[in-house]
DOGUKE-878216 format. One record per residue (C-alpha): residue number from 1; residue in one letter; x, y, z. Coordinates in Angstrom, 1 decimal, decimal comma. Layout:
# DOGUKE-878216
(pt NUM; a; (X; Y; Z))
...
This chain:
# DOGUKE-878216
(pt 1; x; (0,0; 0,0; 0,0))
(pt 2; x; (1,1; 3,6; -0,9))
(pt 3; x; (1,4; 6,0; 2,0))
(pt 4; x; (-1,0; 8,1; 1,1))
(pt 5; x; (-3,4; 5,0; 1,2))
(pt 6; x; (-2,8; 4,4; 5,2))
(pt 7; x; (-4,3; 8,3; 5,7))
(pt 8; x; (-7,3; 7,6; 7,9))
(pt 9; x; (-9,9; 10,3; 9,3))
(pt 10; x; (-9,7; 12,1; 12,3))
(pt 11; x; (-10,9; 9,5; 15,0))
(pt 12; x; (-10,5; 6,6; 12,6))
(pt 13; x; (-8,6; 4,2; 12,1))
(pt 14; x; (-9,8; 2,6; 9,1))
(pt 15; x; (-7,0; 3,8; 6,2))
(pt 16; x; (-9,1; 5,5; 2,9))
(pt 17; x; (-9,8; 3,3; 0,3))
(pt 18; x; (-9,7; -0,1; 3,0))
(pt 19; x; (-13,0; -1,5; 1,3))
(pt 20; x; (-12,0; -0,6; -2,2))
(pt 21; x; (-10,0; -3,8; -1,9))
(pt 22; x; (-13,3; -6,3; -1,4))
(pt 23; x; (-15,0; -5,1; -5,1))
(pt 24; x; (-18,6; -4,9; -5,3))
(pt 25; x; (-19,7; -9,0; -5,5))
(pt 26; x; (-21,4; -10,6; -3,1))
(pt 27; x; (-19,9; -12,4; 0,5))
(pt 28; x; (-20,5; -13,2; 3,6))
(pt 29; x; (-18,9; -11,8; 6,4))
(pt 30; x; (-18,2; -11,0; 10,0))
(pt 31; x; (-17,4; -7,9; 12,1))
(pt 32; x; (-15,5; -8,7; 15,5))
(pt 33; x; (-15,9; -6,4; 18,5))
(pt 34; x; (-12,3; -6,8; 19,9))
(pt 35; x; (-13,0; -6,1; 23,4))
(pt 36; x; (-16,4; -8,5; 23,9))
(pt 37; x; (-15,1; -11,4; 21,2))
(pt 38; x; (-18,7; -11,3; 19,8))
(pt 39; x; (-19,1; -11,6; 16,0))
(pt 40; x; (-21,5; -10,2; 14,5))
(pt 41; x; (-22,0; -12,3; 11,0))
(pt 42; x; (-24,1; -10,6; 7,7))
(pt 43; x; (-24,3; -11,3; 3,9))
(pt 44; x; (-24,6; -8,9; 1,7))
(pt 45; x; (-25,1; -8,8; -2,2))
(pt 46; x; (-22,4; -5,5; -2,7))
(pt 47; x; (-19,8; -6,2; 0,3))
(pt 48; x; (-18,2; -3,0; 0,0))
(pt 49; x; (-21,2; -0,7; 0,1))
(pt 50; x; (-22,3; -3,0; 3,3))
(pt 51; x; (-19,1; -2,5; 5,3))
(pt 52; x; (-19,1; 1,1; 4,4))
(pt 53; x; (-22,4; 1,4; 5,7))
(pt 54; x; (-21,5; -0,5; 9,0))
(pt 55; x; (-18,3; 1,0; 9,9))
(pt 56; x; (-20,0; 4,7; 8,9))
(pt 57; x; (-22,8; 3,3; 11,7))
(pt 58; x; (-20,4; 2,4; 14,4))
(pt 59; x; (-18,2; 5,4; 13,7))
(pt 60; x; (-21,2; 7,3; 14,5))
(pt 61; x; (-22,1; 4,9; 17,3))
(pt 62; x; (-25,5; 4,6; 15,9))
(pt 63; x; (-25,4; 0,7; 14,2))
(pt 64; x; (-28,6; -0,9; 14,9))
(pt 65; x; (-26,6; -3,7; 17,0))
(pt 66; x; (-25,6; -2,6; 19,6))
(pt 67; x; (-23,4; -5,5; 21,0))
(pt 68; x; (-21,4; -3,9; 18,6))
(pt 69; x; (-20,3; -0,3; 19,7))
């Protein structure tokens, strides 16, 4: 990865452009909250529009699972 790839936002620490690398097909998938161990597990027809959408939502502490934040 370039360097200017591993910029992330201010409070983040997801680098731009993370999901770019998962294309647009479809998957199944899991989200780990590091400090519980619970997994949250999903499927998705576009996987990088659906972990956009879920780490916008826990960035914003406002995803609808809230074993999660």
């Amino acid at each position: 990865m370039e360097k200017e790839n591993n910029k992330c936002r201010k409070g983040a620490n997801i680098p731009y452009r993370t999901f770019g690398v998962y294309g647009t097909g479809k998957a199944i998938y899991g989200i780990s909250n590091i400090i519980t161990n619970k997994i949250y597990v999903g499927s998705t027809t576009n996987i990088q529009k659906r972990l956009i959408k879920h780490f916008n939502e826990l960035f914003h502490n406002r995803h609808r699972n809230k074993k999660l934040q």
